[in-house]
MIFIFI-746915 format. One record per residue (C-alpha): residue number from 1; residue in three letters; x, y, z. Coordinates in nm, 2 decimals. Layout:
REM residues N
+-----+-----+--------+--------+--------+
:   n : res :   east :  north :     up :
+-----+-----+--------+--------+--------+
: NUM : ALA :      X :      Y :      Z :
...
+-----+-----+--------+--------+--------+
***
This chain:
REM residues 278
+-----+-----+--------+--------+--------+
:   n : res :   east :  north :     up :
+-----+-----+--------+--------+--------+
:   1 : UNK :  -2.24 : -16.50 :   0.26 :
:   2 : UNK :  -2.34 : -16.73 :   0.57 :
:   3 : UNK :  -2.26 : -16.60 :   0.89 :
:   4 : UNK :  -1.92 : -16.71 :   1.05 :
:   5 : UNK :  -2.05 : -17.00 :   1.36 :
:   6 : UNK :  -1.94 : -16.99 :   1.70 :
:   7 : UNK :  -2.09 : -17.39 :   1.86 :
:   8 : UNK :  -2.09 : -17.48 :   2.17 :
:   9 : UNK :  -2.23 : -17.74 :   2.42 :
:  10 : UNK :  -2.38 : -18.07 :   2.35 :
:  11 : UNK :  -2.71 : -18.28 :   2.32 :
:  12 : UNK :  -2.79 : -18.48 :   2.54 :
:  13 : UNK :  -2.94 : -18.74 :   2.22 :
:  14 : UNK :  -2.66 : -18.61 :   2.03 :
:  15 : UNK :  -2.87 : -18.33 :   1.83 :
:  16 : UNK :  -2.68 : -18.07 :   1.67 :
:  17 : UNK :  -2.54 : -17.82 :   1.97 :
:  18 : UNK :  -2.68 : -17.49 :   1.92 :
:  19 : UNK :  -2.47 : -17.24 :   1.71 :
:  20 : UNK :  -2.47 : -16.83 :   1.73 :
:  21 : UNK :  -2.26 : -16.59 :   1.52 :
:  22 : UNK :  -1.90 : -16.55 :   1.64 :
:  23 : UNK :  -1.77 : -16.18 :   1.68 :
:  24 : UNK :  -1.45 : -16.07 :   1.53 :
:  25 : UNK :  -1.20 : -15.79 :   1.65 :
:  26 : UNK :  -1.35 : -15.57 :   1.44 :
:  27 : UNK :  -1.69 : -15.67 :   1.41 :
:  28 : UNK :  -2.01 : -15.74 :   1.64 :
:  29 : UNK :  -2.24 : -16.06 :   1.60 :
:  30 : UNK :  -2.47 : -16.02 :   1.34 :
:  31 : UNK :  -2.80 : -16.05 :   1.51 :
:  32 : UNK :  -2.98 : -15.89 :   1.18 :
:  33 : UNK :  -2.95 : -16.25 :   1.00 :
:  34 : UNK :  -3.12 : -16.55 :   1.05 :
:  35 : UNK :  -2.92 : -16.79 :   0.87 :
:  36 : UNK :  -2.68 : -16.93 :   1.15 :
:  37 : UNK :  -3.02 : -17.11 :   1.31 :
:  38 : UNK :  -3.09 : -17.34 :   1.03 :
:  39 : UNK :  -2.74 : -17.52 :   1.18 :
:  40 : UNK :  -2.84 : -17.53 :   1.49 :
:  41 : UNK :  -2.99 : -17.73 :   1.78 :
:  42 : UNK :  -3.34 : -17.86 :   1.72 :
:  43 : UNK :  -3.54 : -17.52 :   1.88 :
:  44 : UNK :  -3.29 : -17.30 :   1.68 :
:  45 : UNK :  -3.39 : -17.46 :   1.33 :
:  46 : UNK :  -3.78 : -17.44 :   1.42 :
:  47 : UNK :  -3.78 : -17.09 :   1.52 :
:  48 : UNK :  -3.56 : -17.09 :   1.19 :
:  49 : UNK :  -3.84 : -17.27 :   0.97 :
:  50 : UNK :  -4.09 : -17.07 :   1.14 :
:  51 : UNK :  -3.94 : -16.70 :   1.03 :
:  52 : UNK :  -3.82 : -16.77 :   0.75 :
:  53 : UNK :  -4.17 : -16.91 :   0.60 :
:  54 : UNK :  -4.30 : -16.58 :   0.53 :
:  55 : UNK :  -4.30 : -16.38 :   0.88 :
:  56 : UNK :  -3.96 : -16.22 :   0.85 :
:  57 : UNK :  -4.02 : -16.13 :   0.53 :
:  58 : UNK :  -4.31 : -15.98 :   0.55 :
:  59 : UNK :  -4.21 : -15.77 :   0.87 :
:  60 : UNK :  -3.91 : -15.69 :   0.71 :
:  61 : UNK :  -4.08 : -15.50 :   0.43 :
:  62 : UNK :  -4.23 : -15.23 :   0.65 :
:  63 : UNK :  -3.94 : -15.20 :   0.87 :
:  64 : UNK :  -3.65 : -14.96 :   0.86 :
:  65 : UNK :  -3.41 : -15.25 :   1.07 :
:  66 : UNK :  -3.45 : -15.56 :   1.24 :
:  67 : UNK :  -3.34 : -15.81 :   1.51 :
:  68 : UNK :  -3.35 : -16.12 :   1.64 :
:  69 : UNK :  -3.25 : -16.08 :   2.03 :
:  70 : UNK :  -3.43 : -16.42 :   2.19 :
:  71 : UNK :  -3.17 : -16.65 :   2.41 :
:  72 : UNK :  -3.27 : -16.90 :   2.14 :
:  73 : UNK :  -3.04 : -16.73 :   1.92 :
:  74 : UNK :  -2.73 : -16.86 :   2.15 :
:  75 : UNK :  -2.85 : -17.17 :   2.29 :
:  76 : UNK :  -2.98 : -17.03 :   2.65 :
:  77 : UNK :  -3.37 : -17.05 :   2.58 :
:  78 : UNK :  -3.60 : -17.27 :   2.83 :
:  79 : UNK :  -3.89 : -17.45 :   2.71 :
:  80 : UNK :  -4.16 : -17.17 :   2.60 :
:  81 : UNK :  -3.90 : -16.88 :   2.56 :
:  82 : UNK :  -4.05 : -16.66 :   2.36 :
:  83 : UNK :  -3.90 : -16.52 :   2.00 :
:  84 : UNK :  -3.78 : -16.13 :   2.06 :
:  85 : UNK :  -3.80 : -15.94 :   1.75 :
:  86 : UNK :  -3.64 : -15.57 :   1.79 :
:  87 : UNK :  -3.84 : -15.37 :   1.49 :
:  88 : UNK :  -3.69 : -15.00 :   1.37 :
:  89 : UNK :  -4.01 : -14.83 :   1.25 :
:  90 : UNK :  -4.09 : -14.42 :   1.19 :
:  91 : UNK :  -4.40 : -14.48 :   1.34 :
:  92 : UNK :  -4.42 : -14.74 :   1.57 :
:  93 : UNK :  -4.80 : -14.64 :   1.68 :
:  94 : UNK :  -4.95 : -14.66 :   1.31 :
:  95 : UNK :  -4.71 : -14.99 :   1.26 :
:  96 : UNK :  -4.87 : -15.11 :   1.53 :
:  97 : UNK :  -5.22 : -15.05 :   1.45 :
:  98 : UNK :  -5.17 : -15.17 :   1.06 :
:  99 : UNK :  -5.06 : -15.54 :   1.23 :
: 100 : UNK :  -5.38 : -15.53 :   1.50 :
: 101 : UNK :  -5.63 : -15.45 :   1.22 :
: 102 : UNK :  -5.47 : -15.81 :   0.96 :
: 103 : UNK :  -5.72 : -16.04 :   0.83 :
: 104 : UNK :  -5.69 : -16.33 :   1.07 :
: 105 : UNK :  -5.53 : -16.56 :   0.79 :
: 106 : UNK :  -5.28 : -16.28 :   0.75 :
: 107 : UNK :  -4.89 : -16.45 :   0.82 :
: 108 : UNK :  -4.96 : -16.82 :   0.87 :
: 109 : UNK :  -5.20 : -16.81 :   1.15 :
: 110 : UNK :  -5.59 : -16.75 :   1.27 :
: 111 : UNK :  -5.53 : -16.53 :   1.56 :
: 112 : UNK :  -5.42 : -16.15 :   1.52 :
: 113 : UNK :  -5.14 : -15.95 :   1.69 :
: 114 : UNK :  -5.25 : -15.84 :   2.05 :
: 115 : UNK :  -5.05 : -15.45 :   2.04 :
: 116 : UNK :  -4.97 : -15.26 :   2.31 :
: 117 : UNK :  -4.85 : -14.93 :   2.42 :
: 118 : UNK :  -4.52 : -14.92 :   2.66 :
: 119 : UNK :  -4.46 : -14.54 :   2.66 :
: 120 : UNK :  -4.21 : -14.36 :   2.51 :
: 121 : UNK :  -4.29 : -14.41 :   2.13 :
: 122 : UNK :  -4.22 : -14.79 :   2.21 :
: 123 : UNK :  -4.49 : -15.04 :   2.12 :
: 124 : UNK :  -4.52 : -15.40 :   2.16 :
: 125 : UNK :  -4.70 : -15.67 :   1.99 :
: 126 : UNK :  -4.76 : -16.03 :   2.08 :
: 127 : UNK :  -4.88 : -16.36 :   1.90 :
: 128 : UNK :  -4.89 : -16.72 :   1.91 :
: 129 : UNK :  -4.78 : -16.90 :   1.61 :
: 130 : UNK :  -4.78 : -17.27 :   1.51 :
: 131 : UNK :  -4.43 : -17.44 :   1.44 :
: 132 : UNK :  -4.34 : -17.48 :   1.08 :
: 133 : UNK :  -4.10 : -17.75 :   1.16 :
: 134 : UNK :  -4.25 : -17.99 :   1.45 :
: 135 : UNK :  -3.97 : -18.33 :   1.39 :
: 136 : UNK :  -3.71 : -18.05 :   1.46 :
: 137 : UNK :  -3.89 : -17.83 :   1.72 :
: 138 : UNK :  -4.02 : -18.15 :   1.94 :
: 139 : UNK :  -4.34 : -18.11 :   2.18 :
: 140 : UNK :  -4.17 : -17.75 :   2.34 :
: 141 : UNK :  -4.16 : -17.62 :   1.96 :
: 142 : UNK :  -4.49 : -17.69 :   1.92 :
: 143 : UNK :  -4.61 : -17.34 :   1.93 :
: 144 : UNK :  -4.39 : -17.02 :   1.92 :
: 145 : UNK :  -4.50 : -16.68 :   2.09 :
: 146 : UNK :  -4.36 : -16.37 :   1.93 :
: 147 : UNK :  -4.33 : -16.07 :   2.08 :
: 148 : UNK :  -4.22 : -15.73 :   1.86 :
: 149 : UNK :  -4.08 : -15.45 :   2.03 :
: 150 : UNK :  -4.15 : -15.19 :   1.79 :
: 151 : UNK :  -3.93 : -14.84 :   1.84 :
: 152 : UNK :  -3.78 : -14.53 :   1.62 :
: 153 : UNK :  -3.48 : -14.59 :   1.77 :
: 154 : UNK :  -3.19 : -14.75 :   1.59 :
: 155 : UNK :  -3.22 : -15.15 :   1.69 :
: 156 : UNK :  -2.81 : -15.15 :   1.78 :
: 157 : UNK :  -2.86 : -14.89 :   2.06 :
: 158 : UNK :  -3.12 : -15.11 :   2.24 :
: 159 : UNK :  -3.01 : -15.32 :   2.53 :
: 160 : UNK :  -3.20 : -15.62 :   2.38 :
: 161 : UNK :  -2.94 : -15.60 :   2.11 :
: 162 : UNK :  -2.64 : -15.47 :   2.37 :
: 163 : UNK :  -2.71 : -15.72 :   2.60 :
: 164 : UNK :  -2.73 : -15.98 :   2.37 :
: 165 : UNK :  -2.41 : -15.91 :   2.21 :
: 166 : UNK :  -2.21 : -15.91 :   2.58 :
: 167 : UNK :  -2.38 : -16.29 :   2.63 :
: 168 : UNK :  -2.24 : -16.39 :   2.31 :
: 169 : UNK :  -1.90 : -16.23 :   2.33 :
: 170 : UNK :  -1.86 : -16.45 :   2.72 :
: 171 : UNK :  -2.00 : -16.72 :   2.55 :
: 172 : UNK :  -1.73 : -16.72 :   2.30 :
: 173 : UNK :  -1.44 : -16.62 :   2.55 :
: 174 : UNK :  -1.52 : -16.87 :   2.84 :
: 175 : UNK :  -1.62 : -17.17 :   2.59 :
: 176 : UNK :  -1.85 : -17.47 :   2.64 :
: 177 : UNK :  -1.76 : -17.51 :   3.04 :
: 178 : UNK :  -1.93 : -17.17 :   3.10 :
: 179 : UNK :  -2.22 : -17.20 :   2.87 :
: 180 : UNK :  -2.27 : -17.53 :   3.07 :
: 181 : UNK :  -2.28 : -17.32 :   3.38 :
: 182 : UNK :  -2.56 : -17.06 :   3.23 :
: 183 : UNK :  -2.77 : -17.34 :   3.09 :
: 184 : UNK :  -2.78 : -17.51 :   3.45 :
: 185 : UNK :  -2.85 : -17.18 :   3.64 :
: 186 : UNK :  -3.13 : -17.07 :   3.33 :
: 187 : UNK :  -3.30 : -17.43 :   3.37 :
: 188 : UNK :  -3.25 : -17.55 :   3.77 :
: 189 : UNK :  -3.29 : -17.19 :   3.90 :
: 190 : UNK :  -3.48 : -17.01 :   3.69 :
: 191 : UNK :  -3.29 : -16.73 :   3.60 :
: 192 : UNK :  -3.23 : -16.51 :   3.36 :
: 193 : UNK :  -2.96 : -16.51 :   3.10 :
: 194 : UNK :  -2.84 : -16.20 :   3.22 :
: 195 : UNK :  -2.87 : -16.29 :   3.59 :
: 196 : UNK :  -2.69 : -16.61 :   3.52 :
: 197 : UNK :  -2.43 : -16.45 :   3.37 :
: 198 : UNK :  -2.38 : -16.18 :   3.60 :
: 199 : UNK :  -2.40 : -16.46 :   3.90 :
: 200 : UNK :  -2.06 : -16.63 :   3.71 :
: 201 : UNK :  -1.86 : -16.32 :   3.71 :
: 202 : UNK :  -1.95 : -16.22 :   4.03 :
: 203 : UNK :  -2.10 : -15.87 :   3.87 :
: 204 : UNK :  -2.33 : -15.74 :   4.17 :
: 205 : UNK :  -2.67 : -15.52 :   4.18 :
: 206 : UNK :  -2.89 : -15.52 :   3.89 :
: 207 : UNK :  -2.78 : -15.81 :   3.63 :
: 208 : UNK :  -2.92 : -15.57 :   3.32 :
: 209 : UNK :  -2.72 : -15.23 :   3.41 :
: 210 : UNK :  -2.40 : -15.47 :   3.58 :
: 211 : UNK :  -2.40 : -15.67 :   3.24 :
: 212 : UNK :  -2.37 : -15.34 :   3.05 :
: 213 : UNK :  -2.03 : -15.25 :   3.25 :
: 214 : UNK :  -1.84 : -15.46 :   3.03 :
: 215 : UNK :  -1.93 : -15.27 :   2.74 :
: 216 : UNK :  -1.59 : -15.17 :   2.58 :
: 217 : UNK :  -1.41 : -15.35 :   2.80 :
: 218 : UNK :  -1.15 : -15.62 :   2.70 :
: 219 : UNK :  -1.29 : -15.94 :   2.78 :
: 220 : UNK :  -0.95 : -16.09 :   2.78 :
: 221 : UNK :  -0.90 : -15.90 :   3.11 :
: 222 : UNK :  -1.21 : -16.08 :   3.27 :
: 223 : UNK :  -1.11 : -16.44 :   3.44 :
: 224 : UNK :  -1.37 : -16.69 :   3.50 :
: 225 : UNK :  -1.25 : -16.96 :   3.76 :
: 226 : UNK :  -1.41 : -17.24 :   3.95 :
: 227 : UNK :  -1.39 : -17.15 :   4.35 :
: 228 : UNK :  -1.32 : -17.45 :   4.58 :
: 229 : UNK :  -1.46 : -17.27 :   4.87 :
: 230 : UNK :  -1.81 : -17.31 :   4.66 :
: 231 : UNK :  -2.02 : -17.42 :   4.41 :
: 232 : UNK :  -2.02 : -17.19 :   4.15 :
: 233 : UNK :  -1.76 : -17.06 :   3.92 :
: 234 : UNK :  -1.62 : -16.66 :   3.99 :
: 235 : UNK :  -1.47 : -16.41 :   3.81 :
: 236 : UNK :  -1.24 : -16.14 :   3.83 :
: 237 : UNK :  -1.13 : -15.82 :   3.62 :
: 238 : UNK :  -0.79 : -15.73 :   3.60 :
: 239 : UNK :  -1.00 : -15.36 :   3.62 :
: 240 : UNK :  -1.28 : -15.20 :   3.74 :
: 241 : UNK :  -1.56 : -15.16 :   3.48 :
: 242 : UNK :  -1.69 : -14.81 :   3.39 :
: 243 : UNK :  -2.08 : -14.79 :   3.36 :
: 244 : UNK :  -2.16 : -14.62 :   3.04 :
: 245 : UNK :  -2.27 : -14.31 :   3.00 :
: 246 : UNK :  -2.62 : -14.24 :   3.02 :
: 247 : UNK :  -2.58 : -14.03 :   2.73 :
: 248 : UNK :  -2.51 : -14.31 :   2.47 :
: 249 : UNK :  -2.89 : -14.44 :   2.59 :
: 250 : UNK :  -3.16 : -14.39 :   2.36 :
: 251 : UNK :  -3.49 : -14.27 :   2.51 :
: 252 : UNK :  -3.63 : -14.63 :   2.45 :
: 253 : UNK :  -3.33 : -14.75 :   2.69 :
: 254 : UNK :  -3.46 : -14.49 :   2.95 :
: 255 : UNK :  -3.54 : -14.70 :   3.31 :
: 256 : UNK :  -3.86 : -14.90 :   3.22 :
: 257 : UNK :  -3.94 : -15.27 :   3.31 :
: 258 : UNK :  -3.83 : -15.45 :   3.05 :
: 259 : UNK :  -3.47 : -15.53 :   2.98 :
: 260 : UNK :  -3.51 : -15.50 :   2.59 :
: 261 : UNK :  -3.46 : -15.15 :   2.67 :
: 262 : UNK :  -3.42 : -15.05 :   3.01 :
: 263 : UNK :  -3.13 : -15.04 :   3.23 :
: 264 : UNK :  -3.35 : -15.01 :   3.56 :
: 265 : UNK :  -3.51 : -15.35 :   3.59 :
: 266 : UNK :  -3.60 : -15.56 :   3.86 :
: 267 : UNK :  -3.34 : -15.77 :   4.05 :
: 268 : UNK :  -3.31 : -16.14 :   3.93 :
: 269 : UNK :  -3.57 : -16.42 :   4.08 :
: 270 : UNK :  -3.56 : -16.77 :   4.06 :
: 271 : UNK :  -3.91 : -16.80 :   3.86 :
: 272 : UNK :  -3.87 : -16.73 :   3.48 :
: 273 : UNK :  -4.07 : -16.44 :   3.40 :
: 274 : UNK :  -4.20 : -16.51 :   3.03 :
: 275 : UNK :  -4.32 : -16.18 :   2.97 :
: 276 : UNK :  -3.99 : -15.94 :   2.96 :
: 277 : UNK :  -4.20 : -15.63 :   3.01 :
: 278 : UNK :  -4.41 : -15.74 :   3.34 :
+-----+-----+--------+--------+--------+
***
């Protein structure tokens, strides 16, 4: 069954707009499929060609759960946005070492996975794979640098996952005008797709724990509204947000630097930092 599409925004050369999967009342996006990206904008069917030509499947087979949680998957990646994969493993450390120790021509490229240890049973590893799809990836799809984040933890408790799921859920109440507003801050500023976002609504402090507030919330009860007094767009709530409780956190969401699974990260700079966990 192919995921149900949310699309918005437009190409400037009149590509396909990217597409990410819409939410229901009763149902989250569906970050576990990939299917959604071979509809949409010219990066998103790339990455698309690229994971489905072997890579997802094979990761998949020694893997308990997995994720997609890149801003590629709704349309707010920059040029050289790397592909997030959230990986549910038993034994992230021995996962990790079996990947290191491929033959080089091991999943459709030369070099091998460079695997690191972040603490607390989470481990990351990082590669650079060519595009399987170059007329639909362009020069900035040339290349595509994956990056596994490799935990026990169940993938839906991660704040790569939860924080994705809030920027789709905005995306899909505030429509194209908003995602317009993210894209400009992402690509004139710099930021972060969090920070942007949290810029919008006017959500203060820390964009990764601020973002999080709205967890449960109705988003119906958020306004987003263009300011005359300035430049950007504000929000307001109708009520205060509630921080959640640290006690729905797994241990890999305990105060780290990197927002895939912390809720202590740095504050927000204009420079895109490629590398979520430096």
């Amino acid at each position: 069954m192919l995921t149900d599409l949310c699309q918005l925004g437009t190409d400037e050369t009149a590509a396909p707009a990217a597409v990410f999967p819409s939410a229901s009342p009763t149902a989250s996006p569906n970050w576990r499929s990939l299917d959604y990206l071979a509809h949409g904008n010219p990066r998103q069917r790339a990455a698309h060609a690229l994971l489905t030509a072997g890579l997802w499947d094979e990761l998949a087979a020694h893997c308990t759960d997995m994720a997609l949680v890149s801003t590629l998957t709704i349309g707010l990646d920059r040029p050289g946005s790397d592909l997030d994969i959230l990986c549910q493993h038993p034994d992230p450390a021995a996962f990790a070492a079996s990947l290191a120790a491929l033959p080089n021509a091991t999943l459709l490229n030369k070099d091998r996975w460079q695997a690191s240890d972040k603490g607390d049973n989470v481990w990351l590893l990082e590669r650079t794979f060519p595009g399987c799809d170059k007329r639909a990836a362009g020069k900035n799809g040339a290349s595509w640098s994956v990056e596994l984040y490799v935990t026990p933890a169940p993938i839906e408790t991660l704040n790569g996952w939860r924080h994705l799921t809030l920027m789709a859920a905005l995306l899909q109440r505030f429509g194209e005008p908003f995602y317009r507003e993210v894209r400009r801050l992402r690509l004139d500023e710099g930021l972060k797709g969090e920070a942007a976002m949290c810029t919008l609504l006017g959500l203060a402090g820390d964009p990764y724990q601020a973002l999080l507030t709205l967890e449960g919330k109705d988003l119906a009860t958020v306004i987003w509204q263009t300011n005359p007094a300035c430049s950007l767009p504000v929000a307001r709530q109708a009520s205060a947000p509630v921080s959640p409780p640290g006690a729905q956190l797994d241990p890999a969401a305990r105060p780290r630097t990197a927002p895939y699974f912390a809720t202590g990260c740095p504050q927000p700079t204009t420079t895109e930092n490629p590398n979520p966990l430096s």
